[in-house]
N, C-alpha and C positions, 0 to 999 in steps of 0.2 A: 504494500500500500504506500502511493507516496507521501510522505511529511505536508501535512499541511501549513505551509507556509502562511496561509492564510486561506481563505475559501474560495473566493479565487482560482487562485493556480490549481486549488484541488476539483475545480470545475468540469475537466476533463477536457479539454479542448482537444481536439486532432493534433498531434506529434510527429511527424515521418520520420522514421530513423533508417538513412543508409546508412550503411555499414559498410568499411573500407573494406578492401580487397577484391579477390577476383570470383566472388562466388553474387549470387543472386541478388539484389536491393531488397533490405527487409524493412517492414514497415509496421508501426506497433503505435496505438495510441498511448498516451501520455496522459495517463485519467487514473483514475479511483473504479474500486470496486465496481461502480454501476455504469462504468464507460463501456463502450463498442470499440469493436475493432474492427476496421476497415482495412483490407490489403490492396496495394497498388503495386505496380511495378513501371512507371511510364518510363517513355523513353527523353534522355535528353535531346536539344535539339537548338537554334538558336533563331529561328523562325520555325514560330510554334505554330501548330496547328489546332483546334481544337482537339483533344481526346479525351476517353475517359478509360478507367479501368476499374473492377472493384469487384470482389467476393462478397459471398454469404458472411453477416455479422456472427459477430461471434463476442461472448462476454470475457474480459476482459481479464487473460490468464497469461497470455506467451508470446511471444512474437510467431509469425508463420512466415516462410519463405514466400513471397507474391509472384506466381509463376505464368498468371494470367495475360492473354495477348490483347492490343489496345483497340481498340473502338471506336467509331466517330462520338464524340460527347452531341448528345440530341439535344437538341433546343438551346445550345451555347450562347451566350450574352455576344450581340455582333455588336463592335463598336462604328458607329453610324457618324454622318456627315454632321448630325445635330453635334453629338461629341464632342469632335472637333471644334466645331464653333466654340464650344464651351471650353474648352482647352485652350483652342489659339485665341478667345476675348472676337470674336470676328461678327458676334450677333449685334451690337447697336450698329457696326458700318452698314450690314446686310439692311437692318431696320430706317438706318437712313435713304435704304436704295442703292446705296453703293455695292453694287452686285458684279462686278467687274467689266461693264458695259463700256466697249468702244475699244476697249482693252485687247490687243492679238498676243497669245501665247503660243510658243513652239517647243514643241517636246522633241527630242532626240532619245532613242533608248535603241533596241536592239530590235525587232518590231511590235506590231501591232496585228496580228492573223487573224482576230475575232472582232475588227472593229465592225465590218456588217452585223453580223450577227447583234451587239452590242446597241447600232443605229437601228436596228429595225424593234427593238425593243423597247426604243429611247430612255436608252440607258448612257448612251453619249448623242450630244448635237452631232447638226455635220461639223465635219474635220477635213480641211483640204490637204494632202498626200503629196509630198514631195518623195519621189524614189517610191520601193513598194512597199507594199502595208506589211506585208508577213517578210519577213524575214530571217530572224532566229529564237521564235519566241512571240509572247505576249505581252513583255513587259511596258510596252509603251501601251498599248487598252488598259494596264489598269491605273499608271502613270495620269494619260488624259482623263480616266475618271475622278482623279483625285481634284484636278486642279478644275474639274468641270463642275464637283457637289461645293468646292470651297468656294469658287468665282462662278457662279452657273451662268453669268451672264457675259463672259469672256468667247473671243471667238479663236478655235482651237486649229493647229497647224501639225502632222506629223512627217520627221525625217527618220529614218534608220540612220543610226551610225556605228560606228564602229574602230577600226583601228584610227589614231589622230588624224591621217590626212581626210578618213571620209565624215569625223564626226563634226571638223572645222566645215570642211566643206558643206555639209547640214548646216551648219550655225549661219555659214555664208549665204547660203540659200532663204532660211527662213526669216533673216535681216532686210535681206534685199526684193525677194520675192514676195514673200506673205507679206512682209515690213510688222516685223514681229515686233513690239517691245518687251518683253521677255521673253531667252531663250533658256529652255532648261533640258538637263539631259542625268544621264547618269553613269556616265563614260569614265573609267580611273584609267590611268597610265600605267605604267609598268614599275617596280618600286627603284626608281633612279635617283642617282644624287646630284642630279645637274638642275638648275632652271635656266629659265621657264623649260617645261617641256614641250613637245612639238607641237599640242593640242593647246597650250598657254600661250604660245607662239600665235596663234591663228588666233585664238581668242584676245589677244592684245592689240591688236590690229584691226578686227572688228570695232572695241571699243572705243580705240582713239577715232575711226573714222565716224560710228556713230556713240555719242557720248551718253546721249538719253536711252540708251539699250542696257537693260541690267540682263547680267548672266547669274544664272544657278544651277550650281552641281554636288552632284553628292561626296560626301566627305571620305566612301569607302567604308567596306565590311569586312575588313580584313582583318580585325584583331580577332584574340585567340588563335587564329592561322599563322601567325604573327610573330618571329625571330628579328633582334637586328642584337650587331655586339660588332666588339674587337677583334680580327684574327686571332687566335689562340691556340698554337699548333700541340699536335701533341701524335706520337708513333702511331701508323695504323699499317698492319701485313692485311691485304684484302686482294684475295685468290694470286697468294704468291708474292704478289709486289708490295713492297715499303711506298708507304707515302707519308707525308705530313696530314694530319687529318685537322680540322676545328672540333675543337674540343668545346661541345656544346653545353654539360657539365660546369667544368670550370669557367668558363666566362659568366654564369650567374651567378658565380659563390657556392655549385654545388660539387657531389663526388666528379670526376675525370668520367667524361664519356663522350665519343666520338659519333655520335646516332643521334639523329632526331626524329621523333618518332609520333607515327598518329596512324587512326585508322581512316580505311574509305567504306562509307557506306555499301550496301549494297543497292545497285542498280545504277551507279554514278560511276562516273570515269573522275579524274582529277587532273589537276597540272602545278604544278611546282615552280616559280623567279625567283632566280636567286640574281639580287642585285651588288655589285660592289662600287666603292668608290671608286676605280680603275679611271684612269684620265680616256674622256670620252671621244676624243678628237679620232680623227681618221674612223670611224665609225664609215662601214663596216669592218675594213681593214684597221683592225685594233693596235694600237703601240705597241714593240716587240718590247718594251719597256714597262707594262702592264705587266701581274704578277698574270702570272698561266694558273688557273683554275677548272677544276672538273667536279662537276656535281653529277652526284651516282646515288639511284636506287636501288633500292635493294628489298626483298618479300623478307617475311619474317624470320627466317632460313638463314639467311646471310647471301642467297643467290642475288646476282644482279640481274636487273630487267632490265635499266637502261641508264644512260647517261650521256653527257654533253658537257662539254670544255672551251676552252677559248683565250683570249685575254681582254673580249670587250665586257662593258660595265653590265648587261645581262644574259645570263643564262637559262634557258626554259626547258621543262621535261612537259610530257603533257603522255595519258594515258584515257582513252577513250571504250576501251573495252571494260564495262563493268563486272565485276565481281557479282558471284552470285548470291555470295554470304559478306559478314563483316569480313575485311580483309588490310590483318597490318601489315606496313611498311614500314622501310627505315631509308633517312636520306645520311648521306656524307659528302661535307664538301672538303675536297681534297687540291693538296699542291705535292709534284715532284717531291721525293726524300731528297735530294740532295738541290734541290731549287734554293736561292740566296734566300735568305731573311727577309722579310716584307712585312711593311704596316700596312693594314689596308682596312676598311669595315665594309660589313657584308648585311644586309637586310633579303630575308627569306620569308615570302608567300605563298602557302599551299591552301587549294580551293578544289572543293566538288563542284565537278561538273553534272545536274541534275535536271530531270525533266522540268522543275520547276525553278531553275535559274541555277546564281552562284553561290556558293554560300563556304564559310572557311572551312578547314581541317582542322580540328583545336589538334597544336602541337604540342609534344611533352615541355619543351626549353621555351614556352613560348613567352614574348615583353610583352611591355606597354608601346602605345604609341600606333601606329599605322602606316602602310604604305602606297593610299593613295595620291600623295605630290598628285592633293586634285585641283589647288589654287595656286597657284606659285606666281600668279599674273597677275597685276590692279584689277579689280572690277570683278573679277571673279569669284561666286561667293561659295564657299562648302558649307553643307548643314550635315548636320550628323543627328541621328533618330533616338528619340526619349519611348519606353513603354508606358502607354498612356494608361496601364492597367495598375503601374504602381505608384499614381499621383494619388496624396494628399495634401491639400491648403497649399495648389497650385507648384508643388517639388515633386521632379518624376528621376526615375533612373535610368542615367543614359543604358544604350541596349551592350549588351557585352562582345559582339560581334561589333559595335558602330569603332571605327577606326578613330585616333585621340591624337593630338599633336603635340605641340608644334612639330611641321616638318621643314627637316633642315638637308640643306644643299651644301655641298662642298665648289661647287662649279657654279658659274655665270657666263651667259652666252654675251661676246662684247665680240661686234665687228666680223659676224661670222665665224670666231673660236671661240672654246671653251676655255677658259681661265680659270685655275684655282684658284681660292679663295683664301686668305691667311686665317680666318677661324669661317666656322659652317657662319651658312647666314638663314638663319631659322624663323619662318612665317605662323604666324598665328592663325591655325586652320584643327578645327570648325569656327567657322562664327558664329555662330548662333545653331538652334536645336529646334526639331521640330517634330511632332509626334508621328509614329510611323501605326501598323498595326489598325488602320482604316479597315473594313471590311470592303471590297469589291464583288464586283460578280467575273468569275472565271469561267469562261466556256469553255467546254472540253467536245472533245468528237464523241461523247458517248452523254454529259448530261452538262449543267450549269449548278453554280454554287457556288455561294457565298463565303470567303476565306478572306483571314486578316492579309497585307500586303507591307510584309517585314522591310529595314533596311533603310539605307539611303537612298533610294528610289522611289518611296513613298514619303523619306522627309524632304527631300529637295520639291518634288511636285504641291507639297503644303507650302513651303515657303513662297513659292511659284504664285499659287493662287493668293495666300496672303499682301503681296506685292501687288496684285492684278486690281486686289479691293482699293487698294490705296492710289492706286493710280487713277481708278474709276472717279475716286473723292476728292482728284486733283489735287493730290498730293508730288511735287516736282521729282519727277526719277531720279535727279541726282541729289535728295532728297531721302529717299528713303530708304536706304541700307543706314544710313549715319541714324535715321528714327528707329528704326528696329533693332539697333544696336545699344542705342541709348535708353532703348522703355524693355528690355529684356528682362525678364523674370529671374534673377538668379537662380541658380539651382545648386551649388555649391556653399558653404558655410563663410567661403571669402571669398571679398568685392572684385570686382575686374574680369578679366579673361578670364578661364579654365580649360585645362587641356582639352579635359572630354565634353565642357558644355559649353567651349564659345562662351560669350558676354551674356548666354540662359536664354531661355527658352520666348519665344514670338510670342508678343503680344499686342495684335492688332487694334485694336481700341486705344492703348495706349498711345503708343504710334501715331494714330488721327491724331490723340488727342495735341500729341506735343507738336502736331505738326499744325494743327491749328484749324483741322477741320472740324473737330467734337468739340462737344460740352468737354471737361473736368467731371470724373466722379469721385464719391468718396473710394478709394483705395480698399481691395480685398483680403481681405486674411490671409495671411502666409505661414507655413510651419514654422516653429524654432526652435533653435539647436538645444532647447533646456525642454527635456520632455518629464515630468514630476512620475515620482512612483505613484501607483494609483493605493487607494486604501477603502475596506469595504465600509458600506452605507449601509443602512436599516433598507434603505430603498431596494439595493442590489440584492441581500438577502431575500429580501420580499418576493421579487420578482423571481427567485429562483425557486424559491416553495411551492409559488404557483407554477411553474415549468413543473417542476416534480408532480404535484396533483395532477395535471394534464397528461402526463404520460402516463399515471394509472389511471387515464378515462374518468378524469375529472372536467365535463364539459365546464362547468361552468368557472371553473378554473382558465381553461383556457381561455374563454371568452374573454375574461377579467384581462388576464396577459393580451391577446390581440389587441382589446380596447388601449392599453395603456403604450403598446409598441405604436398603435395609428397618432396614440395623441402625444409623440414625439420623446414618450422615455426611453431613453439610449441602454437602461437595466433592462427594461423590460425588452428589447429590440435585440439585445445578444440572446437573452434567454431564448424568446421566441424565435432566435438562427436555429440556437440548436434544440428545441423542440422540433423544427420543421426537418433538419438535417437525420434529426432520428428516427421518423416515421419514413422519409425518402423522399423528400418533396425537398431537392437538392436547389432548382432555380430561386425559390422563394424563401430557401433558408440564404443564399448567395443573397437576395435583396435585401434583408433583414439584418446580416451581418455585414454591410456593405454601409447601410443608413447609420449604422453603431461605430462601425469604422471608421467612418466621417468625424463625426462627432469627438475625435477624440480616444476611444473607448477601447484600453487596450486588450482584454480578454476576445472583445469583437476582431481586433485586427489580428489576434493570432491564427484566429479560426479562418479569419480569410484567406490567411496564406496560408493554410493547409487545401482549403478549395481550392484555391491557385496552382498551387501543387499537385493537386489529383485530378482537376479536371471537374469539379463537383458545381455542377450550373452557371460553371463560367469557365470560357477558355483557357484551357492547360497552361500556365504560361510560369515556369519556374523563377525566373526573376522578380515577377510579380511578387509571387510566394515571398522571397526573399525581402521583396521591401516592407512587405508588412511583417515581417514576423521581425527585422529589424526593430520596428516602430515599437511591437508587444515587446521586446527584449527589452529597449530600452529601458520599458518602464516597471521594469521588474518581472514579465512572463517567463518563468523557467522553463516551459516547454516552449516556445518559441525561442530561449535561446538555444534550449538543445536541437531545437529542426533547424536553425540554423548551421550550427555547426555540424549536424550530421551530411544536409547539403550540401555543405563548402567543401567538405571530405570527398566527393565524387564532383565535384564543378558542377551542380547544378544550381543554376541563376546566379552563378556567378564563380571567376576561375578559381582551380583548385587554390586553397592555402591551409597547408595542414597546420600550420602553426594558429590559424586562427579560431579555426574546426576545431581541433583538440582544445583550446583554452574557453569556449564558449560550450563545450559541454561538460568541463569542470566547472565553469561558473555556475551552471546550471545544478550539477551536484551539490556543488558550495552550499547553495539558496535552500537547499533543502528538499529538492525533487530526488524521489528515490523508484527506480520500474528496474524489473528484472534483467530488462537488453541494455542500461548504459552501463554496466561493468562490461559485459565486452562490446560494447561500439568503442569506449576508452580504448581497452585494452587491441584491438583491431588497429584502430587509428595508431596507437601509440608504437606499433611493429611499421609504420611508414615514417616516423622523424628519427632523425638524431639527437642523442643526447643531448648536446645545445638547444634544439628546438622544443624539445620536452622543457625544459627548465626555464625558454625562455616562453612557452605557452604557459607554465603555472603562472607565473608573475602576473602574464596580463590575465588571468582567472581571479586570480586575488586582488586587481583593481577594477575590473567589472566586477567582481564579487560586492565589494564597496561602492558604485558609483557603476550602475548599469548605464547612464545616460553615456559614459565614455565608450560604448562598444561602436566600433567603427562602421559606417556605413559598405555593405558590399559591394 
């Protein structure tokens, strides 16, 4: 039974416990005698889709391995165009009529195959077509749908683009031909260390010629796939031959190892850039002066499958035949054994190639930062995408795949050469953030349906539209990046830029305001970094006895609780979650602990993020989970801190850190939470650190122990 910390925690809320290693995800609630236990096993993922998974209940004795396969979640909460309004502040412009009218926008993306289909539904306006509609993919239909529900009164343009020369080419086209005022696209470059690159290059030139033309692009989804570091050689024998290998290990401070390692999906091909600093000049014919490097895969075996070498700044592997199961890989970037000594930095991107677009590889060695060098040009703006599933009091978390900056160049193009630079010269990119996770309609050759639209290509398309309203309001184009820079929502605990959120999240209304087309309103509630522990009420208890009557078919118990959840008690609106969660009415316990979430309420926001987590009448979405069960941690929920940290032990909703995992389910123990599975999820977890990490995870246990508001945002 666990210690009643107080009634509260002994409330039973939903707990997920993964458990490290290499055997099944177990999953146990985190409740008292009279809790249920639901088992899950979902899959990770980093554009989620709705699912759900879940077994027969069962009272509350043991953990069970969850061996069950995942499920479309029925009736899923779709996040809608109204949403957005509500997120990006966009409903008084919309209310003034400022609907985007007069306004041309151009989309670039890779194509658009269902845009009939899509027109005859009026599900998009016309759209005039430069180049062909279908090209490689859908992702420009669900692109112009975005910017169609935010601006519906904007008239829309699409180009395919593609490698720099054809994606400029589009931007040059829908400038001069459609006479676009905003173009947007969601084209990354390659991870180089030169600027501008050849797509910035066209893009600069654009803009000097027409100045009242804003551009926007996406920021890149390339983190967790995501390596950069120091050379760092270290011996490697690989089928007979000596070479120097990078030692992907010791360049983050971890054990020596020459491998970087990740799986591919099944039914996806992959492709692997490895970028270096290498002086970029004579391009193709690379400097014999460049270090000579070879990047080599290899299956799990140690067999190689393929490889490529060179001495220009990148190198590509690409694998288009999918696997039929999971299937790991291991990369090595290698120089000559007796090659001179070289300093050089190398940045490494590896992406599934999937029916449903791109999306990374989370690598074992993987950083921070990203390698789309998507802005390296004036005027050119990157957005990088917020999960609008984990906003409260207007703070979301950026998505874990959205790529972070600053990105920094060693080279500058002067005069037709590349010139190195005496220190990198590093660009402030994302500028700003914008929510992704819209729901579209996806046609398919077999049925249509509604799915969120993850990434940077659903948040450059919002920013798109949000610029479209303000333009409509006569607000001056050169004008409003400097507004939507200046009325940004922080999302960060300090003032200014931030890597991952840009100058914070779009705020349209604002915007007008500063710019001088709106009224002034009074200003909206914002979260703050001092979240108090919660402590129980006569009220809270109340409303809990009534939940308990209710569940032994005491109607008119429940009636009481419904009445007092409709006339806005935030006790009574957790309880009544999880009365509704018990009997299976999972959508309307998600509404009910959603209205308490709000409010503050953190026994409600614990429970939300285990719905989050499981898929329970709202879309799957593990970072979600993670934000709120953060928010319940904070403020003293010990099974919210332990689901976090059993989370963070497997990276889901956010990258692996064992050292963080382990000291967040000691705090949790600390507090007084006691269930049969956290002596071994501890003990599990603690066979993955080192000794140092072990000791340096107590410490921060015993000052979250003290002072849960200090537990770090994931």
């Amino acid at each position: 039974m666990p210690a009643r910390e107080n009634p509260r925690i002994a409330a039973a809320w939903p707990a997920t416990v993964f458990v490290t290693g290499r055997e099944p995800p177990m999953a146990c609630e985190a409740g008292v005698d009279k809790g249920l236990l639901r088992n899950v096993a979902p899959r990770d993922g980093n554009a989620v889709s709705p699912q759900r998974m879940s077994l027969a209940r069962l009272r509350l004795t043991t953990c069970v391995v969850a061996l069950a396969a995942a499920v479309p979640c029925a009736g899923a909460q779709r996040i809608t165009a109204r949403s957005f309004d509500a997120i990006l502040h966009t409903h008084r412009l919309l209310r003034a009529g400022d609907r985007g009218q007069g306004v041309r926008v151009g989309v670039i993306s890779s194509g658009a195959s269902f845009y009939a289909t899509l027109a005859r539904q009026d599900i998009l306006p016309p759209v005039r077509f430069y180049g062909a509609k279908s090209s490689h993919g859908d992702e420009g239909d669900w692109m112009l749908q975005i910017v169609h529900r935010i601006a519906p009164g904007a008239q829309l343009a699409f180009c395919p683009g593609g490698p720099a020369q054809r994606t400029v080419a589009c931007a040059r086209t829908l400038v001069r031909a459609f006479h676009a005022d905003i173009v947007v696209d969601d084209i990354n470059p390659p991870p180089v260390y030169q600027f501008p690159t050849s797509k910035d290059i066209g893009y600069a030139k654009l803009s000097r010629e027409h100045p009242d033309v804003l551009f926007f692009t996406g920021a890149g989804n390339n983190a967790g796939g995501y390596y950069q570091g120091a050379w760092t050689p270290t011996p490697l024998i690989l089928n007979g031959t000596a070479y120097q290998a990078q030692d992907f290990g010791a360049s983050m401070g971890r054990r020596s190892d020459p491998y970087e390692r990740f799986e591919v999906p099944p039914g996806a091909g992959m492709r692997v850039l490895l970028g270096t600093n290498a002086d970029p000049n004579g391009w193709p014919r690379c400097l014999a002066d460049n270090p000579e490097v070879r990047l080599v895969l290899l299956d799990g075996s140690g067999q190689v499958l393929d490889s490529a070498h060179g001495r220009c700044p990148i190198l590509t592997l690409s694998e288009r035949h999918p696997p039929h199961g999971p299937e790991p890989l291991r990369l090595a970037v290698l120089r000559p054994a007796g090659a001179r000594p070289a300093k050089f930095r190398l940045k490494l991107v590896a992406v599934a190639l999937g029916t449903d677009g791109v999306s990374p590889l989370p690598l074992e060695y993987r950083t921070e930062g990203g390698a789309g060098n998507s802005a390296t040009a004036a005027n050119l703006v990157a957005v990088a995408s917020v999960d609008p599933n984990t906003g409260w009091r207007q703070r979301y978390l950026y998505e874990t795949f959205a790529n972070a900056g600053p990105q920094c160049m060693d080279y500058a193009r002067a005069g037709g050469h590349w010139t190195a630079l005496p220190e990198p010269r590093c660009f402030r990119q994302p500028e700003f953030v914008a929510p992704d996770r819209m729901s579209v309609v996806m046609p398919g050759d077999r049925e249509e349906r509604y799915a969120p639209f993850t990434g940077d290509s659903a948040a450059a398309p919002a920013a798109a539209g949000v610029a479209a309203l303000l333009l409509s309001a006569h607000v001056p184009a050169s004008r409003v990046i400097a507004m939507l820079d200046s009325t940004a929502i922080p999302q960060a605990d300090t003032a200014g830029w931030n890597a991952h959120y840009g100058y914070g999240l779009i705020d349209a209304d604002a915007a007008a305001v500063k710019a001088g087309v709106l009224r002034p309103t009074a200003p909206a509630e914002t979260s703050s970094a001092a979240i108090p522990l919660f402590h129980d009420t006569a009220a809270f208890l109340g409303e809990r006895q009534l939940e308990q009557q209710a569940r032994e078919g005491d109607r008119q118990a429940l009636a009481q609780l419904r009445g007092d959840a409709q006339s806005g008690s935030a006790d009574a609106q957790v309880w009544l979650a999880r009365y509704e969660h018990d009997i299976g009415d999972e959508a309307l316990a998600a509404r009910w602990a959603r209205a308490a979430a709000d409010r503050g309420e953190p026994a409600a926001q614990s429970l939300l993020g285990s719905m989050y987590n499981r898929g329970w009448g709202v879309p799957m979405d593990p970072r979600a989970a993670q934000a709120w069960w953060w928010r319940a941690a904070r403020a003293g929920i010990t099974a919210a801190m332990f689901n976090m940290g059993t989370a963070l032990a497997h990276g889901r909703g956010a990258p692996p850190n064992p050292e963080l995992s382990y000291a967040l389910m000691r705090t949790a123990f600390i507090r007084g939470m006691r269930a049969p599975y956290m002596l071994r999820a501890m003990a599990l977890a603690r066979l993955h650190m080192r000794s140092g990490q072990i000791d340096a995870a107590e410490r921060l246990a015993r000052r979250f122990a003290g002072d849960p508001g200090a537990i770090p945002n994931p």
